[in-house]
PyMOL Python script that loads the backbone (N, CA, C, O; Angstrom):
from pymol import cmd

cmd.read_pdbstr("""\
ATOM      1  N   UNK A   1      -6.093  29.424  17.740  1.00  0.00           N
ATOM      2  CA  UNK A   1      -7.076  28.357  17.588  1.00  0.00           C
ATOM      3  C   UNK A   1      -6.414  27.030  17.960  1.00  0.00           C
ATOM      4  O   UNK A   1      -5.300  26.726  17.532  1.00  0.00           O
ATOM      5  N   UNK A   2      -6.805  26.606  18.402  1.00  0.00           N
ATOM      6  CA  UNK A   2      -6.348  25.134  18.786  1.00  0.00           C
ATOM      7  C   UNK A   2      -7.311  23.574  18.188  1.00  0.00           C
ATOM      8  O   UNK A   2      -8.512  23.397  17.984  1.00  0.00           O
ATOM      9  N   UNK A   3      -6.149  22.698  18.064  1.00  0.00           N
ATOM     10  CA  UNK A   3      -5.857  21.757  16.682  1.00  0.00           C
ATOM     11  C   UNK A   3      -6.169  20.588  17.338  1.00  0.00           C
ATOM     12  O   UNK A   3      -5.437  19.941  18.086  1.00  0.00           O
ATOM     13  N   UNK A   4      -7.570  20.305  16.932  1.00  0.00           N
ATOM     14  CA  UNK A   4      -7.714  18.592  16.797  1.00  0.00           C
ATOM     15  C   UNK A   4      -6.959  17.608  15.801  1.00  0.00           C
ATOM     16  O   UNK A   4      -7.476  17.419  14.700  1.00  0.00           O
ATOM     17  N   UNK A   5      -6.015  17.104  16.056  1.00  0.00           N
ATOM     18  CA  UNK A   5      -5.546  16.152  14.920  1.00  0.00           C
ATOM     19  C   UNK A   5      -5.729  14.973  14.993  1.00  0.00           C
ATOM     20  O   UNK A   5      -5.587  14.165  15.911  1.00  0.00           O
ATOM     21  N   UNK A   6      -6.216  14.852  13.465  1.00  0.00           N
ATOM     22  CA  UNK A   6      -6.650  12.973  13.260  1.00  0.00           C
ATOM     23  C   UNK A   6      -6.118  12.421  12.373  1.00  0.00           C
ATOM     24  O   UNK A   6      -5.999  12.976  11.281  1.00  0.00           O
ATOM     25  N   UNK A   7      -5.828  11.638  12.522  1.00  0.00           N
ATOM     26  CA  UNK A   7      -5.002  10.554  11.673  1.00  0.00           C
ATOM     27  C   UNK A   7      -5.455   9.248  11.190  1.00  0.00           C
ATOM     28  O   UNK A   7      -5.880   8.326  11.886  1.00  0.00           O
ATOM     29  N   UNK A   8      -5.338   9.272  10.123  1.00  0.00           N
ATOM     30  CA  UNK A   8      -5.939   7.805   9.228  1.00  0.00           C
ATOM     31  C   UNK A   8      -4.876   7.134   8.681  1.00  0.00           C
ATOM     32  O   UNK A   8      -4.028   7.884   8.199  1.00  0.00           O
ATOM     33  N   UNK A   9      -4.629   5.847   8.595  1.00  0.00           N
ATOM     34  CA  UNK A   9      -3.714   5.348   8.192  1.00  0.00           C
ATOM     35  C   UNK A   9      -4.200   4.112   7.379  1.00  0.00           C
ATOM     36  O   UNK A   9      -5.280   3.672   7.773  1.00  0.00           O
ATOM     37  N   UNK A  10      -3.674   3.506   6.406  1.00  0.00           N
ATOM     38  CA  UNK A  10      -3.863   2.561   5.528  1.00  0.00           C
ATOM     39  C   UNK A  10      -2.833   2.018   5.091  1.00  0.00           C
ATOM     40  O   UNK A  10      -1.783   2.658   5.153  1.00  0.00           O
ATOM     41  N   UNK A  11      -2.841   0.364   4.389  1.00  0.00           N
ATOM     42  CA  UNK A  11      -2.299  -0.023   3.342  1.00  0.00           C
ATOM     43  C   UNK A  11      -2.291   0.641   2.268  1.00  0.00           C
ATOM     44  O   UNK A  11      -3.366   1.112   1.898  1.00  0.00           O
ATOM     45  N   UNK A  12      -0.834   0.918   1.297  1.00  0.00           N
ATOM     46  CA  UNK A  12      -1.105   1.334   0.365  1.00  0.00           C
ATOM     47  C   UNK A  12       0.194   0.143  -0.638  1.00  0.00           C
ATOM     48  O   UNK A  12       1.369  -0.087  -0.354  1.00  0.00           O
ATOM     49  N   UNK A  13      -0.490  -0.290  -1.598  1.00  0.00           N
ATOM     50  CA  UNK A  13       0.471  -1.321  -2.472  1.00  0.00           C
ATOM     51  C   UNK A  13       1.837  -0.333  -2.512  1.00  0.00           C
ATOM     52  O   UNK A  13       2.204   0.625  -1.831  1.00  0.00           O
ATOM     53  N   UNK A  14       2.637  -1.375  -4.157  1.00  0.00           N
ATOM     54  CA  UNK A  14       3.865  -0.786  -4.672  1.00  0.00           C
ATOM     55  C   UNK A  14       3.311   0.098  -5.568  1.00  0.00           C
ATOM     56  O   UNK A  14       4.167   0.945  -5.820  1.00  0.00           O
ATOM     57  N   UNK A  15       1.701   0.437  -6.521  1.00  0.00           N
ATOM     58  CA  UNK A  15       1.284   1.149  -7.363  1.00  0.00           C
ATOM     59  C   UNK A  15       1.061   2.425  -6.900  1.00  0.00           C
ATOM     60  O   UNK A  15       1.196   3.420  -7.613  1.00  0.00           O
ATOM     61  N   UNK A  16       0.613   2.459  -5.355  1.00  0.00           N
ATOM     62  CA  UNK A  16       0.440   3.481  -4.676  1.00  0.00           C
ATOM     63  C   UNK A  16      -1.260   3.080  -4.644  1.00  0.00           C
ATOM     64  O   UNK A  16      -2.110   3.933  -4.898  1.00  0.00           O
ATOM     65  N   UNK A  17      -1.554   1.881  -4.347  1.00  0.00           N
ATOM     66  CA  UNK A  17      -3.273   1.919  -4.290  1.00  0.00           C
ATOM     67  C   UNK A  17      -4.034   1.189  -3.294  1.00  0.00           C
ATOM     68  O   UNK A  17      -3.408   0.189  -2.942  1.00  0.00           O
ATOM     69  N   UNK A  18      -5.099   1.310  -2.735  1.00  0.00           N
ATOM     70  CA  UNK A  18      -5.383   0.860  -1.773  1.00  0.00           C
ATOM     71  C   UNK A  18      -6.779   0.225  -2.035  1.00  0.00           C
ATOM     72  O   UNK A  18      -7.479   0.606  -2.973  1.00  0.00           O
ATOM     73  N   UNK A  19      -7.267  -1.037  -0.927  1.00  0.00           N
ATOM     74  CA  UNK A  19      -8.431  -1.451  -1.331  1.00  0.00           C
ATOM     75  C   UNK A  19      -9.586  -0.817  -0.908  1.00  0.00           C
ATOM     76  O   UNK A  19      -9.530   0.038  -0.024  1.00  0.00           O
ATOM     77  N   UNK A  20     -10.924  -1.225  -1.585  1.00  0.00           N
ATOM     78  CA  UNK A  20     -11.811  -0.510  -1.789  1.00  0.00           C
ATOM     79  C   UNK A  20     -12.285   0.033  -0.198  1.00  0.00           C
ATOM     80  O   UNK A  20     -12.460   1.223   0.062  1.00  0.00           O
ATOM     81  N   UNK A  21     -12.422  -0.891   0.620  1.00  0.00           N
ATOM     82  CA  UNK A  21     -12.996  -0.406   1.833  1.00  0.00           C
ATOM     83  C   UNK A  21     -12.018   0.774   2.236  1.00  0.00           C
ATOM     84  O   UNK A  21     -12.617   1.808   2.531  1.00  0.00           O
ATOM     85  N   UNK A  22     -10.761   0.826   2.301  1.00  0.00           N
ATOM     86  CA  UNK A  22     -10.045   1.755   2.730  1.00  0.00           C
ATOM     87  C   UNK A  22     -10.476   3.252   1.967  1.00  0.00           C
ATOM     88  O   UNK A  22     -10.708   4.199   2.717  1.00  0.00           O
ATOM     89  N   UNK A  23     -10.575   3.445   0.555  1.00  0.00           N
ATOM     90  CA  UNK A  23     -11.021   4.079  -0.065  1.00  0.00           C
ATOM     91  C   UNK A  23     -12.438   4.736   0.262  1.00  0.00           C
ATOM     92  O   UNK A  23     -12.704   5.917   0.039  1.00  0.00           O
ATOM     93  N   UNK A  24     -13.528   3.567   0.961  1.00  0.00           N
ATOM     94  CA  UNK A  24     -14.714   4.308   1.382  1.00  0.00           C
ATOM     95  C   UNK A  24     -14.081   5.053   2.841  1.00  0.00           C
ATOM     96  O   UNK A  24     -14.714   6.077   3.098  1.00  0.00           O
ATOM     97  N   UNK A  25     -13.392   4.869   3.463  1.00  0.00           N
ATOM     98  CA  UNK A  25     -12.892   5.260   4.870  1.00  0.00           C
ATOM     99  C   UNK A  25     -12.324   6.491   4.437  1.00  0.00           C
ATOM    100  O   UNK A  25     -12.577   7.507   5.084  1.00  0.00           O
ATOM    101  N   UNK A  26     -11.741   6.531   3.640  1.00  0.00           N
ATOM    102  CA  UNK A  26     -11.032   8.068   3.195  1.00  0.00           C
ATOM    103  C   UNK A  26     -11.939   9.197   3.136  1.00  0.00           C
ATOM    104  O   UNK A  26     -12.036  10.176   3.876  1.00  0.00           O
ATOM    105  N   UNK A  27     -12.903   8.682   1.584  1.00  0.00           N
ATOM    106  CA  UNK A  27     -14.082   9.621   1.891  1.00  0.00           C
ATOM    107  C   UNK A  27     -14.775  10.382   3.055  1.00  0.00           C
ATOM    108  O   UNK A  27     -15.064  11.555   3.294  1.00  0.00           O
ATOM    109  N   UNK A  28     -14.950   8.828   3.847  1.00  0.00           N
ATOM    110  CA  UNK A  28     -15.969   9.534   4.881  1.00  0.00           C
ATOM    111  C   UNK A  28     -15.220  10.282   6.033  1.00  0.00           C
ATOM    112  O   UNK A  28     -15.746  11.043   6.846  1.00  0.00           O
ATOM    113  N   UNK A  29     -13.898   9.931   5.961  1.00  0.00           N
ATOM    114  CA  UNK A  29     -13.116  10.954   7.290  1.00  0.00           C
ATOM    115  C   UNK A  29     -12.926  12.313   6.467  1.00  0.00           C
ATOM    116  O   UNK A  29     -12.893  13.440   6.960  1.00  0.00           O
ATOM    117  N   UNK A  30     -12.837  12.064   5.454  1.00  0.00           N
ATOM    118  CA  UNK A  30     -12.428  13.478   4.696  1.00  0.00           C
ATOM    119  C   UNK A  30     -13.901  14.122   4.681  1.00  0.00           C
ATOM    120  O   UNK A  30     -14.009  15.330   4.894  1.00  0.00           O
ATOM    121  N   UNK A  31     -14.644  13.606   4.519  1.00  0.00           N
ATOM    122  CA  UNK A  31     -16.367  13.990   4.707  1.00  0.00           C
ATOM    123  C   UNK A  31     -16.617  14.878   6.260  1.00  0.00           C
ATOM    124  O   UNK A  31     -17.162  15.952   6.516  1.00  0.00           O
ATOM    125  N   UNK A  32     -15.842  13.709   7.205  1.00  0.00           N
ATOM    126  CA  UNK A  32     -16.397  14.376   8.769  1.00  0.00           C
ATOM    127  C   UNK A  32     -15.633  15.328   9.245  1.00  0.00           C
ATOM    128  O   UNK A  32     -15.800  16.079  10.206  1.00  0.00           O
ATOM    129  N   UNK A  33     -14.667  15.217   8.388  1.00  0.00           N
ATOM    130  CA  UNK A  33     -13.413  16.438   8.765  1.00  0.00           C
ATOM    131  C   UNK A  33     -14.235  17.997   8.545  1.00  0.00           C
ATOM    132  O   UNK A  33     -14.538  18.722   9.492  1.00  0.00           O
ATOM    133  N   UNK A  34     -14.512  18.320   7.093  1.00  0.00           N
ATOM    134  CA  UNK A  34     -15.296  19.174   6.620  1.00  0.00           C
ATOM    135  C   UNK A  34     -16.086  19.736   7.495  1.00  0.00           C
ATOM    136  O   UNK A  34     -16.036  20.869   7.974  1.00  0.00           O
ATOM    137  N   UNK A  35     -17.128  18.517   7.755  1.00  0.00           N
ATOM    138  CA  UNK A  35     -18.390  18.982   8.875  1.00  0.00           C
ATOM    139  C   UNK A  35     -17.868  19.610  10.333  1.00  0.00           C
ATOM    140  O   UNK A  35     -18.111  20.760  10.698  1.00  0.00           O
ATOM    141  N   UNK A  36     -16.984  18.473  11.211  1.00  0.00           N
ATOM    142  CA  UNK A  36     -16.379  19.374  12.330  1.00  0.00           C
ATOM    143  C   UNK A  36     -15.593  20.564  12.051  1.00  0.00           C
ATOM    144  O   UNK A  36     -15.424  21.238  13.067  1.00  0.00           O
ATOM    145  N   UNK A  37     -15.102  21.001  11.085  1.00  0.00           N
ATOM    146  CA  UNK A  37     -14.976  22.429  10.516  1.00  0.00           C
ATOM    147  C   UNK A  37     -15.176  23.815  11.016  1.00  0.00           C
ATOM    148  O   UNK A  37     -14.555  24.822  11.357  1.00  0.00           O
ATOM    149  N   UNK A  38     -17.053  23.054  10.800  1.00  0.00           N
ATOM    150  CA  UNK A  38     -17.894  23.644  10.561  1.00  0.00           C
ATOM    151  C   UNK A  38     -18.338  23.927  11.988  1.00  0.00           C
ATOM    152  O   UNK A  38     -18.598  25.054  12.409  1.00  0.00           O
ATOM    153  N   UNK A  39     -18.396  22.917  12.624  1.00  0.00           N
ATOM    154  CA  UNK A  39     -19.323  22.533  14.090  1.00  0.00           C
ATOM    155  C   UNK A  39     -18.310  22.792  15.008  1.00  0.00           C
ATOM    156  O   UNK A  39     -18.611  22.693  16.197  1.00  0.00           O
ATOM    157  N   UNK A  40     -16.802  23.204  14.608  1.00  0.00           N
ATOM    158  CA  UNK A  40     -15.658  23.621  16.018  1.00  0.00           C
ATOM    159  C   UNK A  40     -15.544  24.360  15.780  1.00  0.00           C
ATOM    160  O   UNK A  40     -15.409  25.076  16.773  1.00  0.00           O
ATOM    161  N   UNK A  41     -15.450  25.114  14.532  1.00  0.00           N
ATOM    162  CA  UNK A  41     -14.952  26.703  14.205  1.00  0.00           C
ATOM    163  C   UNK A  41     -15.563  27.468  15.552  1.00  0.00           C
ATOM    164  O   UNK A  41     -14.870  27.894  16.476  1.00  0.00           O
ATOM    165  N   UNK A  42     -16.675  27.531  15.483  1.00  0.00           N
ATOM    166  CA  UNK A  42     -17.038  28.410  17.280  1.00  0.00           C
ATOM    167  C   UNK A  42     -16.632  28.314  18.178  1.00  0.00           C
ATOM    168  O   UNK A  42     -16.813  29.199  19.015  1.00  0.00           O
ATOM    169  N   UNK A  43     -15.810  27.091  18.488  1.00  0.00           N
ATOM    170  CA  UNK A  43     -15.240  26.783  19.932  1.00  0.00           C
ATOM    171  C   UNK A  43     -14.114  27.231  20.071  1.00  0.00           C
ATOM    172  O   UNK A  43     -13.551  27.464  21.141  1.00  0.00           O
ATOM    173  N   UNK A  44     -13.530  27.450  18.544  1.00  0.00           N
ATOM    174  CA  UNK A  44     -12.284  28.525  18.621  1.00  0.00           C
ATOM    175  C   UNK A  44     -11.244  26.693  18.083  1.00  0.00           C
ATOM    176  O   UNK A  44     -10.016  26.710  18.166  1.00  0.00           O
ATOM    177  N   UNK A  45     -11.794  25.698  17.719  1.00  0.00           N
ATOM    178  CA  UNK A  45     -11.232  24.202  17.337  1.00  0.00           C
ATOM    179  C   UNK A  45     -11.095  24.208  15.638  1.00  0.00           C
ATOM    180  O   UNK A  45     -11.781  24.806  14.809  1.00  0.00           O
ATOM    181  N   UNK A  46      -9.966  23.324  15.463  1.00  0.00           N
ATOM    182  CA  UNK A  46      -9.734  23.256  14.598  1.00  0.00           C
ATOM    183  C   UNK A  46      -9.098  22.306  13.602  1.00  0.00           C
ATOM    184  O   UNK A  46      -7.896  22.415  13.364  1.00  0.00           O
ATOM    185  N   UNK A  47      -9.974  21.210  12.896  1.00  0.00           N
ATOM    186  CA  UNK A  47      -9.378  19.550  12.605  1.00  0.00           C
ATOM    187  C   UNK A  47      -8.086  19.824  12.022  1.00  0.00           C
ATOM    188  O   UNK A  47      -7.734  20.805  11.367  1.00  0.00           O
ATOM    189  N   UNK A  48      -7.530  18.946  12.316  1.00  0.00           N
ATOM    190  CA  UNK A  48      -6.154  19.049  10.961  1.00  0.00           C
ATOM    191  C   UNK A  48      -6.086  17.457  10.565  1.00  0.00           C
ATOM    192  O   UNK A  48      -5.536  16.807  11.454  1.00  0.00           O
ATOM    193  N   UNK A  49      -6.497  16.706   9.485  1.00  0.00           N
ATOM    194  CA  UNK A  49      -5.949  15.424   8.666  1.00  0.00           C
ATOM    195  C   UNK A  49      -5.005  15.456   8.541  1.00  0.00           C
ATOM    196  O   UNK A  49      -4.369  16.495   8.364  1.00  0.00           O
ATOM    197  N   UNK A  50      -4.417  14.018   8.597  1.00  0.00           N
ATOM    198  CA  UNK A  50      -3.270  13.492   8.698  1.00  0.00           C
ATOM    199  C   UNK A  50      -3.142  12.009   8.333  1.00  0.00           C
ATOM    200  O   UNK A  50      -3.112  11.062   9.119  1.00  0.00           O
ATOM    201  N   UNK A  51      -3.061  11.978   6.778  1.00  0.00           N
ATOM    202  CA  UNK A  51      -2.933  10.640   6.391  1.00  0.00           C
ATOM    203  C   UNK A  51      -2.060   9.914   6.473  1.00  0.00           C
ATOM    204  O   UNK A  51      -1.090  10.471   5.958  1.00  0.00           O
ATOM    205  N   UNK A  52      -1.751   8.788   6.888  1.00  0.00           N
ATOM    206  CA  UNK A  52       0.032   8.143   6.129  1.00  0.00           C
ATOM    207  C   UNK A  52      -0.027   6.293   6.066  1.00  0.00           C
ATOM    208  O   UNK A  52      -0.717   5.533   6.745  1.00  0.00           O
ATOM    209  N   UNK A  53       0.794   6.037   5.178  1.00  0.00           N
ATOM    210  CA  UNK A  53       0.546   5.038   4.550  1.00  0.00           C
ATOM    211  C   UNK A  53       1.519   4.011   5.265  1.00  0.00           C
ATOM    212  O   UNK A  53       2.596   4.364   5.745  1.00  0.00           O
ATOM    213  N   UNK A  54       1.098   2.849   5.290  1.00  0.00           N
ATOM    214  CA  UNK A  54       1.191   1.839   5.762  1.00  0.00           C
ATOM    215  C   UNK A  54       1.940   0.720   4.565  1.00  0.00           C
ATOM    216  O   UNK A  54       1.303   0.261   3.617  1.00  0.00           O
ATOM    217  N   UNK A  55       3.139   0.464   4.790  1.00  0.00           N
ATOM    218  CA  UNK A  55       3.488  -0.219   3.628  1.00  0.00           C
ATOM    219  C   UNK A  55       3.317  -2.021   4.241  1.00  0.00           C
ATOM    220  O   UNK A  55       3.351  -2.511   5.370  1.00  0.00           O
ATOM    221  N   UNK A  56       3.110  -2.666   2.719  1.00  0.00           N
ATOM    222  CA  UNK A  56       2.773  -4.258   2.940  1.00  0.00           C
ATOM    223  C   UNK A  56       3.400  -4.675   4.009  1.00  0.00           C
ATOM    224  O   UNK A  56       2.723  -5.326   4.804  1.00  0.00           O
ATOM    225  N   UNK A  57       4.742  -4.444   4.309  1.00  0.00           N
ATOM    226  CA  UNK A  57       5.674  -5.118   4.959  1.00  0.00           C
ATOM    227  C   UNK A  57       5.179  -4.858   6.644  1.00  0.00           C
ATOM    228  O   UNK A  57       5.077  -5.697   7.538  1.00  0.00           O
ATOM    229  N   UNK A  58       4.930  -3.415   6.685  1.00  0.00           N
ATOM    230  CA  UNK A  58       4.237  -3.099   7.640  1.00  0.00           C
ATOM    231  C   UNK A  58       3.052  -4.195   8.063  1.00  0.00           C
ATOM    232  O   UNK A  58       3.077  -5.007   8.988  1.00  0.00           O
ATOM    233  N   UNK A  59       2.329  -4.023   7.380  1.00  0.00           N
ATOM    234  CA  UNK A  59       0.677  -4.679   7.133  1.00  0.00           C
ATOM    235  C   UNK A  59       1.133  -5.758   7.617  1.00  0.00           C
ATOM    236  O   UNK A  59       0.704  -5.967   8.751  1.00  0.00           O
ATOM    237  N   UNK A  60       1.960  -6.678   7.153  1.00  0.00           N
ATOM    238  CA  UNK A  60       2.126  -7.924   7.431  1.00  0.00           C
ATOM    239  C   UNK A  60       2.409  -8.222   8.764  1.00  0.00           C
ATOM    240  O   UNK A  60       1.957  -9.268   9.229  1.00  0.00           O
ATOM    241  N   UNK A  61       3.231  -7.311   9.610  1.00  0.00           N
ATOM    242  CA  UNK A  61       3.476  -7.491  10.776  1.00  0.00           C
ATOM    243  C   UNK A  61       2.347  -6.981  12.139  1.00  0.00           C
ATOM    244  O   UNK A  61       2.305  -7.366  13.307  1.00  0.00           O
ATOM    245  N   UNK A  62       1.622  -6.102  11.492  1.00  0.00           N
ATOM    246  CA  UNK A  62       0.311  -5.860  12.104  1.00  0.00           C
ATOM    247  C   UNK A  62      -0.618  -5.247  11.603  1.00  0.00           C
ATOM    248  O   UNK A  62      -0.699  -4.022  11.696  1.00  0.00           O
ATOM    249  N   UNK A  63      -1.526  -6.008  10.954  1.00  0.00           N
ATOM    250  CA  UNK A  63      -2.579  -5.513  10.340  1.00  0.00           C
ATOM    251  C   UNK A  63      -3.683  -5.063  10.767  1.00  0.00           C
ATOM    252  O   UNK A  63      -4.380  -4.345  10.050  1.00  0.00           O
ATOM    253  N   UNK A  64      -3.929  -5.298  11.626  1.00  0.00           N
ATOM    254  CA  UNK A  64      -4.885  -4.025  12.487  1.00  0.00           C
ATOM    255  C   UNK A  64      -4.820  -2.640  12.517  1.00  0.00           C
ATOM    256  O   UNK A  64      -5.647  -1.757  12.744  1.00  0.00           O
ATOM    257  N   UNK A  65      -3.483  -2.661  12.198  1.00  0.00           N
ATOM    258  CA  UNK A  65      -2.896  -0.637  11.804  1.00  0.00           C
ATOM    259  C   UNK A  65      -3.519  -0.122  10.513  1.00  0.00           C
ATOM    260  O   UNK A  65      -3.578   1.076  10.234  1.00  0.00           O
ATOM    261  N   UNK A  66      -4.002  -1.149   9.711  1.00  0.00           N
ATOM    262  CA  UNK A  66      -4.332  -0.275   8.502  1.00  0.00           C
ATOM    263  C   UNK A  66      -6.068   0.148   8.712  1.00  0.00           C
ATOM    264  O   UNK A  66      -6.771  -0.296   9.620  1.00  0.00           O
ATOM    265  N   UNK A  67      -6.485   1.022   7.727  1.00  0.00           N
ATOM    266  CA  UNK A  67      -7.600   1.647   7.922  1.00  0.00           C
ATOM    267  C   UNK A  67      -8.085   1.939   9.220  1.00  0.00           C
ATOM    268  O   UNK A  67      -9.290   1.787   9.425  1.00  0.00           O
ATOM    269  N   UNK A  68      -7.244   2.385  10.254  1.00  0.00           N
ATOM    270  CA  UNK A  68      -7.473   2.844  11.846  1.00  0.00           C
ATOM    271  C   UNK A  68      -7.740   3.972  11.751  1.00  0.00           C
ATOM    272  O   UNK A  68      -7.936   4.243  10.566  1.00  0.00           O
ATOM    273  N   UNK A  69      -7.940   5.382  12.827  1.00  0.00           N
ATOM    274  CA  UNK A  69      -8.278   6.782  12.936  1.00  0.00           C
ATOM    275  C   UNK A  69      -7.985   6.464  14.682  1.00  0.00           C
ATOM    276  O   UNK A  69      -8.394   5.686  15.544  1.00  0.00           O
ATOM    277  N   UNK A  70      -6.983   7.636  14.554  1.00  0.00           N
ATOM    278  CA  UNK A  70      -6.420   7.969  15.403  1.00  0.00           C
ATOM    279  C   UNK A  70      -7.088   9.923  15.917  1.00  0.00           C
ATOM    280  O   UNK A  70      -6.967  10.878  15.149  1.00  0.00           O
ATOM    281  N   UNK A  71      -7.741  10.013  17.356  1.00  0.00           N
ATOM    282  CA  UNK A  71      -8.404  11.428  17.033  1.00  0.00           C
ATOM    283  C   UNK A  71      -7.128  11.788  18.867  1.00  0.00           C
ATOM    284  O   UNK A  71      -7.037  11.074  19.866  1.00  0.00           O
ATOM    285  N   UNK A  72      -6.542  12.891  18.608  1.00  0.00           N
ATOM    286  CA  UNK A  72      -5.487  13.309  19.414  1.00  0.00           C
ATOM    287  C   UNK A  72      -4.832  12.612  20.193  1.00  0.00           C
ATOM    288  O   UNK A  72      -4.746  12.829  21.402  1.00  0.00           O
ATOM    289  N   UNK A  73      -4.290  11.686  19.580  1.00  0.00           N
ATOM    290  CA  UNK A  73      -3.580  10.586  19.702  1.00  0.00           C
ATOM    291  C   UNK A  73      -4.207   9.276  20.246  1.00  0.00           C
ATOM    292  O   UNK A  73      -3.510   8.475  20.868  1.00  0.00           O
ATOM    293  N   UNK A  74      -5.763   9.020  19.969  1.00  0.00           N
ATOM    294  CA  UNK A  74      -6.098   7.934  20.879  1.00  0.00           C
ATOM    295  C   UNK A  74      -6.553   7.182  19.418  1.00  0.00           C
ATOM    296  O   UNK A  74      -6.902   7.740  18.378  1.00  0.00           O
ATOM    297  N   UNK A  75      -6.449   5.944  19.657  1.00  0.00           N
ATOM    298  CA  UNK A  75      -7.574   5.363  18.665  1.00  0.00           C
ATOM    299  C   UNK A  75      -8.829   5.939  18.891  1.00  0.00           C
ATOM    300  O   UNK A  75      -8.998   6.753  19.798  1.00  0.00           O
ATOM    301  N   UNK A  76      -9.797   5.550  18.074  1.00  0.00           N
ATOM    302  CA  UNK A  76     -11.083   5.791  17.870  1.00  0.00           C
ATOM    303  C   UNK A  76     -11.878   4.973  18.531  1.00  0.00           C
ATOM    304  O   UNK A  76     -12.835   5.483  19.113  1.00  0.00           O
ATOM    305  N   UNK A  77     -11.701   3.668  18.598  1.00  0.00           N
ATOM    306  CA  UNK A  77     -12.099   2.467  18.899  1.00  0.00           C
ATOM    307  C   UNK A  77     -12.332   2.697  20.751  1.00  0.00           C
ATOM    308  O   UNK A  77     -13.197   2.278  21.520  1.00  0.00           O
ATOM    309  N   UNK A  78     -10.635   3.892  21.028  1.00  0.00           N
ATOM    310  CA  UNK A  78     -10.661   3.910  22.870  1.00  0.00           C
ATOM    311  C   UNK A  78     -11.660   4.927  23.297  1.00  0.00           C
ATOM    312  O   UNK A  78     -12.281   4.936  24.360  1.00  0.00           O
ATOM    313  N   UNK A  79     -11.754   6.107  21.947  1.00  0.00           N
ATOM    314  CA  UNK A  79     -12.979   6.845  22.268  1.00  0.00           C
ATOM    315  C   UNK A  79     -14.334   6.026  22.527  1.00  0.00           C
ATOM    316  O   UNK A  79     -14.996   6.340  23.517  1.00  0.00           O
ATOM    317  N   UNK A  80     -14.735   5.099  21.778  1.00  0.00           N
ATOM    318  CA  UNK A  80     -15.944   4.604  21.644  1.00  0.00           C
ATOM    319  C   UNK A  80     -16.231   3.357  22.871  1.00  0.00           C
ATOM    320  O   UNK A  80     -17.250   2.686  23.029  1.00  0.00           O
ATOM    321  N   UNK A  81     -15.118   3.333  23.544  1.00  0.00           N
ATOM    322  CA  UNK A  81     -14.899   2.045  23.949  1.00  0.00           C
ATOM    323  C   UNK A  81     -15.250   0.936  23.093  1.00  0.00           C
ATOM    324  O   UNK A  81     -16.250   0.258  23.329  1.00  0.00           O
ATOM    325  N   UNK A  82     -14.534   0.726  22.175  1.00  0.00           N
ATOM    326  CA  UNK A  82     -14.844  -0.303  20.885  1.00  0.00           C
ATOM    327  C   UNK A  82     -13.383  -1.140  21.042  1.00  0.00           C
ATOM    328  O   UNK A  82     -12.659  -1.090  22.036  1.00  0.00           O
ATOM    329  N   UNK A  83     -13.139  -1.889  19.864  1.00  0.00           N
ATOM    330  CA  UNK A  83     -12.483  -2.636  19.697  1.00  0.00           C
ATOM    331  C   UNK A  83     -12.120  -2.784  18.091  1.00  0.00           C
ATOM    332  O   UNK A  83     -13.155  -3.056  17.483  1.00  0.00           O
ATOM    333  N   UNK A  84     -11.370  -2.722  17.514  1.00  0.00           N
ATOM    334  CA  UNK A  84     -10.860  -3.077  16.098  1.00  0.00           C
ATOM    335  C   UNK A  84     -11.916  -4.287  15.804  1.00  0.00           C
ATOM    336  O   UNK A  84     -12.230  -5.254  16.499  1.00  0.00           O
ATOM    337  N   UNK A  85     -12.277  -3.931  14.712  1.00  0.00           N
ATOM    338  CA  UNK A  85     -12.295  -5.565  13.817  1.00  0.00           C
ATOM    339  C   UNK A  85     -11.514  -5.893  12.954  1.00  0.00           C
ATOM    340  O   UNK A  85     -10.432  -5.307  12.942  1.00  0.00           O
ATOM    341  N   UNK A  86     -11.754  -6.825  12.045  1.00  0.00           N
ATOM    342  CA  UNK A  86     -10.799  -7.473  11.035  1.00  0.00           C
ATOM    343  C   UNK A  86     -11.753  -7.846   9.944  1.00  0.00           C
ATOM    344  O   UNK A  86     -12.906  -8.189  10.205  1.00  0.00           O
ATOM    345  N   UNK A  87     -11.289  -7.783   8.736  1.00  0.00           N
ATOM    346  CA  UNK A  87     -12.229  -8.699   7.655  1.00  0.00           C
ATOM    347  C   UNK A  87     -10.773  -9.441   6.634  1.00  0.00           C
ATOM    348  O   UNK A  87      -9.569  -9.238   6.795  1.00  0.00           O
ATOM    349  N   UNK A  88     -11.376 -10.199   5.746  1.00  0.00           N
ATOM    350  CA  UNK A  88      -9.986 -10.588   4.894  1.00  0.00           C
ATOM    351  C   UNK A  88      -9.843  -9.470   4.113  1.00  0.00           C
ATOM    352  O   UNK A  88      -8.900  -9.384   3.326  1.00  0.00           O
TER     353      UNK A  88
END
""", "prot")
cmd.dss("prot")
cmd.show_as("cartoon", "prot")
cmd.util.cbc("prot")
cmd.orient("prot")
């Protein structure tokens, strides 16, 4: 079977915690992961998640890396032809 891998990445503090929007982002990739599961299993495909954390120090030097999704090595944003946003 062959392996779609996606990758989510976030800020995560010194407590080990992250803010709320990142938290809804978790859900819902962990949500769509499930579903393509479901919807590649026939193609003979197969998601694999891949979280990893982003420390402050990181963040600070480029914060656009946190709460990203990375789907076989591309951003998401290059799939969509999109572009990152930002909020505070």
């Amino acid at each position: 079977m062959k392996t779609l891998n996606i990758l989510w990445q976030r800020l995560v503090d010194a407590s080990g915690s992250t803010c709320p929007r990142c938290e809804g982002t978790q859900q819902a990739v962990e949500q769509a992961v499930e579903r393509l599961k479901a919807a590649l299993a026939p193609l003979g495909v197969e998601p694999h998640l891949e979280t990893r954390e982003i420390t402050p120090d990181a963040f600070k030097a480029r914060p656009l890396e946190s709460n990203r999704i990375w789907i076989d090595g591309q951003p998401l944003e290059s799939w969509l032809n999109g572009a990152p946003g930002a909020s505070r």
